[in-house]
C-alpha positions in Angstrom: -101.2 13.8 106.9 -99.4 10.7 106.6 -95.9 12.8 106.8 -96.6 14.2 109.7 -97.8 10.8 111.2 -94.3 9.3 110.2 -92.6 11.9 111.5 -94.4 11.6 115.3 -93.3 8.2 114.8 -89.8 8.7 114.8 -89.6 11.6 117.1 -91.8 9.3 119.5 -89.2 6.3 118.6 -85.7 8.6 119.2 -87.8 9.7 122.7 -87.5 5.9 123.9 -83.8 5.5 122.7 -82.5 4.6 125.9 -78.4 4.4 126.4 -76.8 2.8 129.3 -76.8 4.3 132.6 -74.1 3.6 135.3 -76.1 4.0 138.5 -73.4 3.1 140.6 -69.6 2.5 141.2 -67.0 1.5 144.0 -63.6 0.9 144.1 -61.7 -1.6 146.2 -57.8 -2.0 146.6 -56.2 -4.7 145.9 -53.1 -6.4 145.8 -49.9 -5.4 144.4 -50.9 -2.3 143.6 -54.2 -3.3 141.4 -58.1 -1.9 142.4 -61.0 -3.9 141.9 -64.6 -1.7 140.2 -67.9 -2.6 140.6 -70.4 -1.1 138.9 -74.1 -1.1 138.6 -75.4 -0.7 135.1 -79.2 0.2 134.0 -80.2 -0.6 130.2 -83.6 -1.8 128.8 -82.5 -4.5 126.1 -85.1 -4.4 123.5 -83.7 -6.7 121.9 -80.2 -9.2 120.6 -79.0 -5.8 118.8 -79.6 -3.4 122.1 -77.4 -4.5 124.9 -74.7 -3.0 127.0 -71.8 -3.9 125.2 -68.7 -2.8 127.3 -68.0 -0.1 130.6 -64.7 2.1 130.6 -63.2 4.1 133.1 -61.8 7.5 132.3 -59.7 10.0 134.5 -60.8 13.5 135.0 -59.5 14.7 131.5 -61.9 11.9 129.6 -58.6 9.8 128.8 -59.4 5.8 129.0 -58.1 4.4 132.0 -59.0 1.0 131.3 -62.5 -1.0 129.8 -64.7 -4.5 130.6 -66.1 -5.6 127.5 -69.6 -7.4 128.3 -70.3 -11.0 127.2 -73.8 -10.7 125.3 -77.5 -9.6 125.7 -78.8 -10.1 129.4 -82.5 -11.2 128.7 -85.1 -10.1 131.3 -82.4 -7.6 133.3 -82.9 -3.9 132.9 -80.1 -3.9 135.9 -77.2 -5.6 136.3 -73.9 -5.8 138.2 -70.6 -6.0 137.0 -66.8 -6.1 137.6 -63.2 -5.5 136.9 -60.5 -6.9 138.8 -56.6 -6.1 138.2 -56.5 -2.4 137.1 -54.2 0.9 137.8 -55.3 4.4 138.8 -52.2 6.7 137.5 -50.7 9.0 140.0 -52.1 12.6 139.6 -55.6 11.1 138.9 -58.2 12.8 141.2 -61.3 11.5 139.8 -62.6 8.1 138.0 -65.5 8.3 135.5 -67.6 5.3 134.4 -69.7 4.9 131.2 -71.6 2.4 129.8 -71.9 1.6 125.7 -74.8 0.2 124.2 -74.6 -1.7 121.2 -76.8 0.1 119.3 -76.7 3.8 121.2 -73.0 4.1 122.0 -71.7 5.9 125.1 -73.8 8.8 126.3 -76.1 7.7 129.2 -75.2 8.5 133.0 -72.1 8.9 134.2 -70.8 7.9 137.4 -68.2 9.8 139.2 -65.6 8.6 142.0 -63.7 11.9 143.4 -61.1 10.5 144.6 -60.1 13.6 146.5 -62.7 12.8 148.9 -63.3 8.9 148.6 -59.6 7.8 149.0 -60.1 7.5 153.1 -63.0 5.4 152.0 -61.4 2.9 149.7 -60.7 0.1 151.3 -58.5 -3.1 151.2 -60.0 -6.6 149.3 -59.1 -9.5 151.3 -59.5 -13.1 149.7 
């Protein structure tokens, strides 16, 4: 009985596991050639251990375009916002897709997907 009570436990526990989400992304152009991504990131911190630990942004074959490595824990924010300023999309890339890392989980939560195809009309200039 007890075996079986463990095991519930940990089944139960690996059902909770929660990885980081990306809920939302834009892109902005900036100067010189450079974009600007925001991103809106869902992850409940259980604890100092359990935080989103960085964000990357692949092309449409998976390879690393470029990543934003997050300060720390955000106590008390299941959502949060973040950004990257000064990076390059590649010629030939038609689509941008964001993930999130947890410290503890990895990569492996919701994506988010910019096809660029179709958003590149929409994509508009930064002024400062």
């Amino acid at each position: 009985m007890k075996r079986v009570l463990v095991m519930a436990i940990f089944m139960t526990a690996a059902l909770y596991a929660e990885k980081a989400d990306v809920l939302d992304a834009k892109i902005k152009k900036s100067y010189g050639g450079s974009y600007i991504a925001y991103v809106k990131i869902r992850h409940h911190e259980v604890d100092f251990n359990d935080f989103v630990s960085e964000w990357e942004i692949q092309d449409q074959n998976g390879t690393p375009l470029t990543r934003r490595l997050e300060a720390g824990p955000k106590p008390g924010k299941e959502v949060f916002e973040s950004d990257l300023i000064g990076f390059r999309i590649p010629q030939g890339t038609t689509k941008l897709i964001f993930k999130a890392k947890c410290s503890k989980d990895g990569f492996g939560g919701k994506e988010f997907i910019i096809d660029l195809s179709s958003q590149e009309s929409n994509i508009s200039q930064t002024h400062y």
